[in-house]
Backbone as CSV, one residue per row, in Angstrom:
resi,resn,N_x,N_y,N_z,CA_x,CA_y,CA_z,C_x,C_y,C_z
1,UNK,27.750,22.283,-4.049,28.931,21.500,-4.353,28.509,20.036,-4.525
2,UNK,29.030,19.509,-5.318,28.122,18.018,-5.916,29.501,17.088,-4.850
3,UNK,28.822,15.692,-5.146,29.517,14.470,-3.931,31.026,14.452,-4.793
4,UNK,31.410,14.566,-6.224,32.275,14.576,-6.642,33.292,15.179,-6.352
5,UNK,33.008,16.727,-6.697,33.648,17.728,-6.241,34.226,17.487,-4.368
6,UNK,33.582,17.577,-3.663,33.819,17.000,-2.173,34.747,15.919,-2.276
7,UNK,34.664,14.964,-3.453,35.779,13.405,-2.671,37.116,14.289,-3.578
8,UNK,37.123,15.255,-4.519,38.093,15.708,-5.006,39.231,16.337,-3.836
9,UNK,38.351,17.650,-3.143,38.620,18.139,-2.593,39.459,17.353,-1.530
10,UNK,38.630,16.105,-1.156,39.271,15.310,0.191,40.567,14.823,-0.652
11,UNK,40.852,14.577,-1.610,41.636,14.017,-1.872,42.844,14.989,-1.560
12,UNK,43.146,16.142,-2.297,43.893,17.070,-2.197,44.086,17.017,-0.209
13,UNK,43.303,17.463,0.657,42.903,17.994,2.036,44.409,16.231,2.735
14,UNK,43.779,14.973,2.192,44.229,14.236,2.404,45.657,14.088,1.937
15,UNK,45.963,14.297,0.892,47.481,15.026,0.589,48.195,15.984,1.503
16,UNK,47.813,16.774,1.969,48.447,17.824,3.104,48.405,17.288,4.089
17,UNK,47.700,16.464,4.552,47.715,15.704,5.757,48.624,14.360,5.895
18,UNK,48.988,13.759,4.825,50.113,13.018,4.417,51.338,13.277,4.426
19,UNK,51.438,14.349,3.286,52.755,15.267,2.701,53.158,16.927,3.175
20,UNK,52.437,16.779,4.596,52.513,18.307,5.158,53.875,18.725,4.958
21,UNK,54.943,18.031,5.466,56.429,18.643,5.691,57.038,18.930,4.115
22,UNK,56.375,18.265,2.466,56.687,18.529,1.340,56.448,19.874,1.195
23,UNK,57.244,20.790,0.172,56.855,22.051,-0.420,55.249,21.782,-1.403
24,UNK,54.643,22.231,-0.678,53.124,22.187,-1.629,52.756,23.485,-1.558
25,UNK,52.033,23.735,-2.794,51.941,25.151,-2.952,50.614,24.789,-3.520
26,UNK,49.704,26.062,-3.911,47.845,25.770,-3.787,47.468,25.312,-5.753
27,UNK,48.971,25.418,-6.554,48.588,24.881,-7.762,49.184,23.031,-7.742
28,UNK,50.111,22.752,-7.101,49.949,21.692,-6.486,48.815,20.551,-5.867
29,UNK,48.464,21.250,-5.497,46.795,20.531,-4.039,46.087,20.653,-5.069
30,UNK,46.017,21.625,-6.453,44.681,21.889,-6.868,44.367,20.528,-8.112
31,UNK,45.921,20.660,-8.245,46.076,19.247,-9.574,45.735,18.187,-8.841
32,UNK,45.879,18.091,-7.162,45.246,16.756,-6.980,43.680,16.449,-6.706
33,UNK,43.265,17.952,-6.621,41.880,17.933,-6.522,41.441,17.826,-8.186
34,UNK,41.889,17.929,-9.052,41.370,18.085,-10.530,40.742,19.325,-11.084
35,UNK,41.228,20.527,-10.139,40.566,21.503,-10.441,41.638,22.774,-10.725
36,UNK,41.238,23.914,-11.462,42.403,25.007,-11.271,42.713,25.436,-10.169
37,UNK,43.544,25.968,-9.965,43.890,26.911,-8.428,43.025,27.766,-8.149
38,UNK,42.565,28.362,-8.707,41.548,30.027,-7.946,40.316,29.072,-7.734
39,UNK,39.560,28.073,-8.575,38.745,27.140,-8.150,38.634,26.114,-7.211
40,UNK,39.743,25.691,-7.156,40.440,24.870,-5.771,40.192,25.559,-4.937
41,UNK,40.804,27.027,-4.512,40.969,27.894,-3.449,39.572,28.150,-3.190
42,UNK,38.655,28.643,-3.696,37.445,29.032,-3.388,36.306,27.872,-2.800
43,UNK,36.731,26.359,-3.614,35.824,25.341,-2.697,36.147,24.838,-1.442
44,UNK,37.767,25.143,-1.658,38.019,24.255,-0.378,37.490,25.447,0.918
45,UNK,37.768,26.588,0.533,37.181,27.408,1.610,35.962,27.089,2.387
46,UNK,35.315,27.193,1.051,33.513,26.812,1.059,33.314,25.363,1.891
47,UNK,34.329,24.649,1.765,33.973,23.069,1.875,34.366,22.732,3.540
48,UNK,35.450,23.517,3.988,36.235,23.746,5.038,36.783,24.671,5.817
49,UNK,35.983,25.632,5.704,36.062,26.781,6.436,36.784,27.732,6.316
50,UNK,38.418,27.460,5.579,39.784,28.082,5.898,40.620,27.737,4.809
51,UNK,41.236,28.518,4.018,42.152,28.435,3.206,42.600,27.420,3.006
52,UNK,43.319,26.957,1.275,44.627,25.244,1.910,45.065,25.647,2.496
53,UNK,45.865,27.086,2.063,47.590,27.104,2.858,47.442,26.995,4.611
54,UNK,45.996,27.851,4.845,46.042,27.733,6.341,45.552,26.373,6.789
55,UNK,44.775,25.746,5.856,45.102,24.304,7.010,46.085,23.436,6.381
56,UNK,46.889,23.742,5.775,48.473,22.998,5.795,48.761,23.524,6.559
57,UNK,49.197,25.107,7.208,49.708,25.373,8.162,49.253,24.596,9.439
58,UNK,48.138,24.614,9.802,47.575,24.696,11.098,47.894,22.801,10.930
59,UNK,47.719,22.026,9.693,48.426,20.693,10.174,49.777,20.487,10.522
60,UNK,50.913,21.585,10.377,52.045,21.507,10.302,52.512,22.030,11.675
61,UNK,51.549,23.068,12.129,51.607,23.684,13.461,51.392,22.148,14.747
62,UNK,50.219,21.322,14.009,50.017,20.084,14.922,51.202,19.286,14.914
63,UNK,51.914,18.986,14.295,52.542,18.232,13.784,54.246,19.111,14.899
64,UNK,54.252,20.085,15.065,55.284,20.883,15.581,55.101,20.777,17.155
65,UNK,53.901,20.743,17.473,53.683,20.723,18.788,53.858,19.222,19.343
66,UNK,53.315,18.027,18.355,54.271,17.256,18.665,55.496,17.125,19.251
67,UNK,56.386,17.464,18.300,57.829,17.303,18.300,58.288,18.319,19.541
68,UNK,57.676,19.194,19.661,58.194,19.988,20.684,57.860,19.448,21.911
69,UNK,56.839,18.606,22.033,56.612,18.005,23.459,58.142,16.930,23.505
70,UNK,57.624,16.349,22.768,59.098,15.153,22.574,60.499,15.578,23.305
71,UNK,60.592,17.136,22.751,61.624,17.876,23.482,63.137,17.486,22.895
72,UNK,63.216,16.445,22.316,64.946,16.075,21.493,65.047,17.065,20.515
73,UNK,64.229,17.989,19.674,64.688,18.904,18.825,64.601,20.307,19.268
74,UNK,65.683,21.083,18.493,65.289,22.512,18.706,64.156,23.344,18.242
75,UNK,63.724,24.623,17.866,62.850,24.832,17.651,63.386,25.172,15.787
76,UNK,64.389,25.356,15.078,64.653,25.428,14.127,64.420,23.776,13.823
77,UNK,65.010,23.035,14.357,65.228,21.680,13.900,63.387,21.326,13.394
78,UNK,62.741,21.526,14.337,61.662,21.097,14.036,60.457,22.241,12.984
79,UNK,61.383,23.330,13.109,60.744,24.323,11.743,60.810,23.521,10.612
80,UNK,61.942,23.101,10.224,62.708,22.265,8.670,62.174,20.993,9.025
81,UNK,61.449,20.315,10.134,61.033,19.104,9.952,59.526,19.170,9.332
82,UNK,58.948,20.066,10.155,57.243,19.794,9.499,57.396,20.575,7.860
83,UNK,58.308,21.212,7.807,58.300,21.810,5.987,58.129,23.004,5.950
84,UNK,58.571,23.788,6.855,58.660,25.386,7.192,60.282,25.532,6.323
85,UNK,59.840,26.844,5.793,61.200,27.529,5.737,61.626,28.594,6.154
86,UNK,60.912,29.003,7.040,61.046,30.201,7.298,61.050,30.759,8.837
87,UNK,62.331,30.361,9.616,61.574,30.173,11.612,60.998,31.483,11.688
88,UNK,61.004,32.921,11.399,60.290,34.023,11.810,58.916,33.010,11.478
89,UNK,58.622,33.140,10.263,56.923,33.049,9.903,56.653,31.504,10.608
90,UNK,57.405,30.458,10.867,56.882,29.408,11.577,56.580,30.022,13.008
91,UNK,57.548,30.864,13.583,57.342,30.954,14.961,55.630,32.491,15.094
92,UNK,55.887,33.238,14.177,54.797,33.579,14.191,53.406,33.178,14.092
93,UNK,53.304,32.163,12.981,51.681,31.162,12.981,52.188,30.573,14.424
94,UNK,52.815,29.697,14.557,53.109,28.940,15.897,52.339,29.756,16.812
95,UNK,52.578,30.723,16.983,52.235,32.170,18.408,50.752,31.988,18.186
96,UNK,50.324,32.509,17.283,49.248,32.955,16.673,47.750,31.589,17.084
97,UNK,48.681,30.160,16.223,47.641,29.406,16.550,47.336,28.808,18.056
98,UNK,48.609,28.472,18.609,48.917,27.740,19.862,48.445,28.658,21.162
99,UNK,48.826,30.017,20.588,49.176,31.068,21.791,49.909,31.468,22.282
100,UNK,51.464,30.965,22.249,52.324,31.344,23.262,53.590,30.308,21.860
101,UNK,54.707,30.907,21.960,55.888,31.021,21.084,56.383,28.982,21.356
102,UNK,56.868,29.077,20.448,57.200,27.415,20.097,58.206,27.272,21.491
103,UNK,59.302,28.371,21.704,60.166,28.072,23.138,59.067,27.575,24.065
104,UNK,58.556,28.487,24.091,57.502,28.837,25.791,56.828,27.092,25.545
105,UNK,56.119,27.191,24.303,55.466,25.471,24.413,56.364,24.549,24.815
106,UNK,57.493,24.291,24.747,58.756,23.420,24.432,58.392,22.830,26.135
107,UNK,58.783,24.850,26.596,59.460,24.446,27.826,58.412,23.802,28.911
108,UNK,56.986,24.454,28.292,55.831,23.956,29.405,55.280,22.772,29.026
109,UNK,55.560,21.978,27.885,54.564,21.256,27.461,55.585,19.922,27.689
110,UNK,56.524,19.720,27.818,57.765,19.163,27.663,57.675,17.777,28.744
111,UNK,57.734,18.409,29.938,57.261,17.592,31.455,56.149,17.483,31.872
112,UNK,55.113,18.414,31.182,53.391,18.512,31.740,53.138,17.303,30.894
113,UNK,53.604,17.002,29.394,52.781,15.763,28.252,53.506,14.830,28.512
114,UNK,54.937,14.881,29.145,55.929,13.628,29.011,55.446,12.125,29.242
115,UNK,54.067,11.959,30.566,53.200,10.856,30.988,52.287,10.659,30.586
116,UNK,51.510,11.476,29.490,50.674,11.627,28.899,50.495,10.957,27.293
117,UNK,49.651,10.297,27.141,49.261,9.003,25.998,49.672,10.592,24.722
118,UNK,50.229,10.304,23.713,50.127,10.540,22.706,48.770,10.803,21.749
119,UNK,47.819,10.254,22.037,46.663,10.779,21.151,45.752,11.053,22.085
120,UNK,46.094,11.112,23.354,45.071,12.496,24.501,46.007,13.747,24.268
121,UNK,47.398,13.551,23.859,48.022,14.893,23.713,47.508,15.557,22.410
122,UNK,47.282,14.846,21.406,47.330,15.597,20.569,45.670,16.234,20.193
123,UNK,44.862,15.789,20.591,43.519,15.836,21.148,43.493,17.414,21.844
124,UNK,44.251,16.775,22.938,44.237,18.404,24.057,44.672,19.659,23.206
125,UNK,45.627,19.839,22.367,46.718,20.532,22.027,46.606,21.001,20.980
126,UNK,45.444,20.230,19.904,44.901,20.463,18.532,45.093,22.276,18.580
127,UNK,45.661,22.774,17.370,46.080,24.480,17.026,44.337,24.535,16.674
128,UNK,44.012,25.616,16.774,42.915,25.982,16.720,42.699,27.512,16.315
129,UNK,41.913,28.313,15.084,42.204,29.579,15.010,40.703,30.032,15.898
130,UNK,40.066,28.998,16.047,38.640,29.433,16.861,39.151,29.520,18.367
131,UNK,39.364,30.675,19.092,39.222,30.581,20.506,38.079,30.870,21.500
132,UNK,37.870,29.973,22.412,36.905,29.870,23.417,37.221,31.056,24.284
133,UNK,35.776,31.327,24.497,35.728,32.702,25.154,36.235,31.935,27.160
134,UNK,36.934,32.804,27.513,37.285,32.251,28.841,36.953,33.012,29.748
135,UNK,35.797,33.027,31.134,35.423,33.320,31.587,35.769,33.884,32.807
């Protein structure tokens, strides 16, 4: 993959990380990378381990766990905030990346982060599809 291709890619990667809560779809991201979609899809893999759509998700999942510490929204409210449309399939990635259902985070993460600096929370809390083996 040449240095070009890479600042393309960031560009698009940097778009989802901006415009997570917008409807973006992978022919979208790909026009901002300058490339077609099935070509887009295949570098960014290569370049980043994981699908766009899954790391738009998994930024949108960060972005949820936020708000759910915050605790002023519901768990729909904050589906339609990060750019979900869908609470089954939000609350399912939610499960999936976090571990445990957007309620269950709400309710534990709510008073455990409330004293807790904002960018040690989000540090700690980062969605992750790699899990550590626990001993």
């Amino acid at each position: 993959m040449t240095p070009e291709e890479l600042a393309h890619l960031r560009r698009a990667r940097d778009l989802m990380d901006r415009e997570y809560a917008r409807p973006l779809d992978v022919p979208a991201m790909a026009r901002a990378a300058l490339m077609s979609p099935a070509h887009f899809s295949r570098q960014f893999k290569l370049a980043y381990g994981e699908t766009p759509y899954n790391y738009l998700m998994t930024r949108r999942i960060e972005r949820a766990q936020a708000l759910l510490r915050r605790g002023d929204l519901s768990v729909t409210e904050v589906c339609v905030e990060v750019g979900c449309t869908s609470l089954g399939s939000f609350s399912t990635r939610f499960t999936e990346l976090v571990g445990e259902s957007p309620s269950a985070y709400r309710a534990r993460s709510h008073e455990a982060m409330a004293r807790v600096p904002a960018c040690y929370a989000k540090t700690a809390t980062r969605p992750s599809r790699i899990r550590e083996a626990r001993g």
